[in-house]
C-alpha positions in Angstrom: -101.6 18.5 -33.7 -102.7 22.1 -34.1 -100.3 24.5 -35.3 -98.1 26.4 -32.6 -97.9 30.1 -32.8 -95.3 31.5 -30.3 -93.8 35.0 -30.2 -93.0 37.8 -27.5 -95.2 38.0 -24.4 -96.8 41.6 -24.6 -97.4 42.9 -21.6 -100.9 44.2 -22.1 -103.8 43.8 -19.3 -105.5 41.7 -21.4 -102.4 39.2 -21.7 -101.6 39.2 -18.0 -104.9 38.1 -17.2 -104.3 35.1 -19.8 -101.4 34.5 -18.4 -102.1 34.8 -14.8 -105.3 32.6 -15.6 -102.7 29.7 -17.1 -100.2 29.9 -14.6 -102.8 29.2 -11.6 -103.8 26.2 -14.0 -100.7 24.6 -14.3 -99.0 25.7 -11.4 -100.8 26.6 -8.3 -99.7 29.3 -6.4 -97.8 28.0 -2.6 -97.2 29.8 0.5 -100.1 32.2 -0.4 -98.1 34.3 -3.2 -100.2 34.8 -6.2 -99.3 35.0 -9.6 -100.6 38.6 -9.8 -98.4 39.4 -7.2 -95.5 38.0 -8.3 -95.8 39.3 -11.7 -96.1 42.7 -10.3 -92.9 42.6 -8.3 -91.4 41.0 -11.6 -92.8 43.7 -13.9 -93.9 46.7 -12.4 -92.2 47.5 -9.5 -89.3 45.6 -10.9 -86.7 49.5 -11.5 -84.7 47.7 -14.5 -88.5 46.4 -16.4 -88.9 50.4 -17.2 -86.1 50.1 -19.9 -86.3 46.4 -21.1 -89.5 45.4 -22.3 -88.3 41.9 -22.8 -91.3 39.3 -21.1 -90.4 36.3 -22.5 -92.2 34.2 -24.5 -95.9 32.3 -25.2 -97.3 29.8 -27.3 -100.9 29.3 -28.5 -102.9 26.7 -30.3 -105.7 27.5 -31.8 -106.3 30.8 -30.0 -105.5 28.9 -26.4 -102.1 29.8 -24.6 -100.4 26.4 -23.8 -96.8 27.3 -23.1 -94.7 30.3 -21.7 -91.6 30.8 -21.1 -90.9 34.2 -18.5 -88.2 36.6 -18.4 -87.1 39.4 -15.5 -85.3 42.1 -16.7 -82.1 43.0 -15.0 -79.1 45.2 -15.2 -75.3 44.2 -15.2 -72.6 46.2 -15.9 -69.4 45.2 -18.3 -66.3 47.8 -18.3 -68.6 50.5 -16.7 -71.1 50.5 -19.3 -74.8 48.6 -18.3 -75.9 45.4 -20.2 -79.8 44.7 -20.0 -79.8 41.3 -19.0 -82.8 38.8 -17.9 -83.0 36.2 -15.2 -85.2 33.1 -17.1 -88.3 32.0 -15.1 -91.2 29.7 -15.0 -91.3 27.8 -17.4 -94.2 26.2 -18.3 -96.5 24.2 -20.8 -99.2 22.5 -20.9 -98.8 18.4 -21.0 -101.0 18.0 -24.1 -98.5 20.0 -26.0 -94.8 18.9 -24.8 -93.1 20.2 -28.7 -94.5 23.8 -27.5 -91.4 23.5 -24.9 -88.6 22.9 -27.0 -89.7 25.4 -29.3 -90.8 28.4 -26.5 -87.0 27.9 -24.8 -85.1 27.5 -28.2 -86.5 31.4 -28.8 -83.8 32.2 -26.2 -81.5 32.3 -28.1 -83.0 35.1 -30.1 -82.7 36.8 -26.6 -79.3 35.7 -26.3 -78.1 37.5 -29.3 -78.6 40.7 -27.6 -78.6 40.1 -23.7 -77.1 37.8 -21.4 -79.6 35.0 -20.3 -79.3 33.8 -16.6 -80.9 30.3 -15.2 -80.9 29.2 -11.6 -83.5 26.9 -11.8 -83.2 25.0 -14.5 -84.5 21.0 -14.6 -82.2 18.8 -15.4 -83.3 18.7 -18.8 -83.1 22.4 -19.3 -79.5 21.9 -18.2 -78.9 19.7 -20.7 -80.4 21.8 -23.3 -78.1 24.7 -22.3 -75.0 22.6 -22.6 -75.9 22.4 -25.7 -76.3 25.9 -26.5 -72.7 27.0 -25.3 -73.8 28.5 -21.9 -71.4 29.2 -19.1 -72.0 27.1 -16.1 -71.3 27.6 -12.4 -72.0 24.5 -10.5 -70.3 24.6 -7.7 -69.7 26.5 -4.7 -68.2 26.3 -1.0 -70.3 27.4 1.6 -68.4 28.7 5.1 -70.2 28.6 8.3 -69.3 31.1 10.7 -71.2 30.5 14.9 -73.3 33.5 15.7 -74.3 34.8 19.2 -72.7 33.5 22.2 -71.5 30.7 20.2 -69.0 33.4 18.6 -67.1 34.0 21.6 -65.8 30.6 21.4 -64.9 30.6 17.8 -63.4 33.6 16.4 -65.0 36.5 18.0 -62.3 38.6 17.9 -61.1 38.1 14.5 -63.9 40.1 13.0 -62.9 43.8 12.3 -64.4 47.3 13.9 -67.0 49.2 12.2 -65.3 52.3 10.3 -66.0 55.3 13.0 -67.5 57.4 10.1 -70.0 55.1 8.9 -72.9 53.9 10.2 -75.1 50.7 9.6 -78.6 50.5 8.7 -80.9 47.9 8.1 -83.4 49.3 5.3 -82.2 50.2 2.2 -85.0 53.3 2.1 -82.5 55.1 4.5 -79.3 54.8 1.5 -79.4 58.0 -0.8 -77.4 56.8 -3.3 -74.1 54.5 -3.7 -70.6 55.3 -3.5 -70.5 53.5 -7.0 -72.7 51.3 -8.8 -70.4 48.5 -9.2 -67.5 46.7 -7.6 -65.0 46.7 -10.5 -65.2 47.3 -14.2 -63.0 44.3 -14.9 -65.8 42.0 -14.8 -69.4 41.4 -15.5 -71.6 41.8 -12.4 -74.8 44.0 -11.0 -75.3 47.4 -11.7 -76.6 48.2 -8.3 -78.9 50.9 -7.2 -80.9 52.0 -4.3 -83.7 51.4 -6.3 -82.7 47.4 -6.6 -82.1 47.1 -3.2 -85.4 48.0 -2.1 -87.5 45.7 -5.0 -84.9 42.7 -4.1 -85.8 43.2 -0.5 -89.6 43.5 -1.4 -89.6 40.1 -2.9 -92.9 38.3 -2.0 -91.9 34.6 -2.3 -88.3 34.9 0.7 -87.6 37.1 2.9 -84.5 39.7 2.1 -82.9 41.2 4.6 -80.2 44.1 4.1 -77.1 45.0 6.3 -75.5 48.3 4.9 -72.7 51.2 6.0 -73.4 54.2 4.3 -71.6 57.7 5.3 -73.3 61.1 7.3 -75.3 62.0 3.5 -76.6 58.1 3.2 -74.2 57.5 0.6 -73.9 53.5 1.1 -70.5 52.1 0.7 -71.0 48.5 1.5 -73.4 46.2 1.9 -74.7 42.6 2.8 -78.1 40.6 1.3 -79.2 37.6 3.6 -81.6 35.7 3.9 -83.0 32.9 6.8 -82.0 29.2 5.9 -82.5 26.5 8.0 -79.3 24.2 8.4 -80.1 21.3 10.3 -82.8 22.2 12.1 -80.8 25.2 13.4 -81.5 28.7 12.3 -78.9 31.0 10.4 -78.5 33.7 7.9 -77.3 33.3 4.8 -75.4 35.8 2.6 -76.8 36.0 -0.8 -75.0 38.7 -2.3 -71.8 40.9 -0.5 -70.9 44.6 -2.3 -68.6 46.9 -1.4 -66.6 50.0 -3.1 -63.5 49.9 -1.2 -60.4 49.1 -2.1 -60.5 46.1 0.8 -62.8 43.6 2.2 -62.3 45.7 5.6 -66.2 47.2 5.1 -67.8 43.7 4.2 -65.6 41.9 7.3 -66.9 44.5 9.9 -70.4 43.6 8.6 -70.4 40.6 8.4 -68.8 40.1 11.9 -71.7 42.6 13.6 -74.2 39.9 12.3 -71.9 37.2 13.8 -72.1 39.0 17.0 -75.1 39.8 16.4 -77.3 38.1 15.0 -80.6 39.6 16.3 -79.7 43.1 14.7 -82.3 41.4 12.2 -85.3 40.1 12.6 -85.7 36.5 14.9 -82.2 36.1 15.3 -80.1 33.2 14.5 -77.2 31.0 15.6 -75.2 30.7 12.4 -74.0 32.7 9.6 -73.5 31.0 6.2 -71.9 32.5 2.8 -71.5 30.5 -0.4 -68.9 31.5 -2.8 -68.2 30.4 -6.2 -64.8 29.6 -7.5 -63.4 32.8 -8.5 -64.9 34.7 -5.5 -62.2 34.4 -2.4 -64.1 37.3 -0.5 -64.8 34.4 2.5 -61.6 32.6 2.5 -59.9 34.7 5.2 -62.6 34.8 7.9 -62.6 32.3 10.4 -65.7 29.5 9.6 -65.8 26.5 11.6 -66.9 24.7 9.0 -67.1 24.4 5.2 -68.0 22.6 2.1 -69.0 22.3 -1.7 -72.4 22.3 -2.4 -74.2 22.0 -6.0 -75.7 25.2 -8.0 -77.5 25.5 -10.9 -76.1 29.0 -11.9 -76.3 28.6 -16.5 -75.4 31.9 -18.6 -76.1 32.1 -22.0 -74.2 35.2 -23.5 -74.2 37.5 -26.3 -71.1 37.3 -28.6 -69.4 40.6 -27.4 -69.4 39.3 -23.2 -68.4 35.6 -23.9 -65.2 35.9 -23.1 -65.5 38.3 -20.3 -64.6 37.4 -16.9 -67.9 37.7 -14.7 -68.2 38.1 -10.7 -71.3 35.1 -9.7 -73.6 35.5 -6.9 -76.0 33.7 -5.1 -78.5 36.8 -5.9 -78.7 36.2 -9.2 -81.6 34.7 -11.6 -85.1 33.8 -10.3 -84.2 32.5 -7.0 -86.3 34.2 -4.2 -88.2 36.1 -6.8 
């Protein structure tokens, strides 16, 4: 077997064209989204990549790349100071060399020593391997189901709150100047959000992001909802990926989401459901009135640095490489 060399992707022309080369080989680009493009939106349009070179990492033999491992950089934010984080992606090897894997995702935890890992796609053996490795998992959550359109007038129609008469909602983040604050609370690790990030999130070529926002007379955005289209039995809905909002109450976030429940077609195509999946510690969608809920499985794995692991943290749905 030839000897492995594996160390830090740099993110040179030269390598991306290596890289963009192997990952066609090994994993053909679906739905028409090239690597080139994805890498891009990863990398450089990506605002938190400008101040964490972290790539991830390759592996050669004998000159020839035949494993990588990807990283995208992120921010979080613990006690109001920012953590670079990364969300782990694609990873990938070639079959003729299966010891490059274990090696390529064991120099996480070289990462990990510094910034908080996340995985939401891990295989089942990647799960395993985490275990291992101490991270923090979040594998369940309970998804609420709330009827949209003219469905809501029979279910809870009126429970939803009014719109705050000084704010007004928009539906493209280009039109938020800035935010009230960049995080919820600073008891807690969660994003560091920007306007910045809500325009690449919603610029995501592999899913569709769609953003639901109040922001004041100056832009100044107070609160806002991610969500994206998901089939649910053959019926279409929207689901919330990610809910934010600066005020003191959920008053904000329960207006919102009940304009989208009345209306549903404030967004592109329309739907006749609204879903939102919560994870244990998050009781944002416990008061609202669904018609339906249950626990579903996630595959939400954190590997932290010493100084966060025994921080509380705030999990999303929007977090890690899903939709990215």
């Amino acid at each position: 077997m030839p000897k492995l060399d594996i160390s830090p992707y740099p993110d040179t022309p030269t390598a991306r064209s290596e890289l963009v080369e192997f990952l066609n080989r090994q994993l053909p680009p679906q739905n028409g989204h090239s690597w080139e493009q994805r890498l891009r939106h990863w990398w450089d349009e990506n605002p938190a990549a400008a101040i964490n070179p972290e790539r991830g990492r390759w592996a050669h033999a004998e000159g020839r790349l035949v494993a990588y491992g990807g990283s995208i950089p992120a921010l979080h934010v613990w006690q109001e100071r920012i953590c670079q984080t990364v969300y782990a992606t694609t990873f990938c090897v070639d079959e003729h060399f299966p010891k490059a894997a274990a090696l390529v995702f064991l120099q996480q935890r070289e990462v990990a020593e510094q910034q908080m890992i996340t995985h939401t796609t891990p295989s089942p053996r990647v799960q395993e391997a985490l275990f291992k490795m101490g991270a923090r998992a979040e594998q369940t959550v309970t998804r609420r189901f709330f009827p949209a359109g003219l469905a809501s007038h029979v279910y809870g129609h009126s429970w939803w709150p009014s719109l705050p008469s000084n704010k007004r909602v928009v539906t493209d983040p280009a039109q938020v100047t800035s935010i009230a604050r960049p995080y919820q609370r600073a008891d807690r690790i969660e994003k560091w959000i920007t306007p910045d990030y809500l325009r690449w999130f919603c610029s995501a070529p592999t899913r569709k992001h769609h953003f639901l926002g109040l922001v004041d007379a100056a832009g100044v955005l107070s609160s806002y909802l991610l969500v994206t289209p998901r089939p649910v039995r053959g019926m279409r809905s929207w689901d919330v990926l990610e809910s934010f909002t600066t005020q003191g109450d959920k008053s904000e976030l329960y207006a919102l989401i009940g304009l989208l429940v009345k209306e549903p077609g404030l967004l592109p195509g329309g739907a006749v459901l609204v879903t939102a999946a919560a994870f244990p510690d998050d009781l944002t969608w416990d008061p609202p009135p669904a018609i339906l809920s249950r626990n579903q499985h996630v595959c939400h794995f954190f590997l932290l640095p010493e100084p966060l692991r025994q921080a509380p943290k705030h999990t999303i749905m929007a977090e890690g490489d899903l939709g990215l």
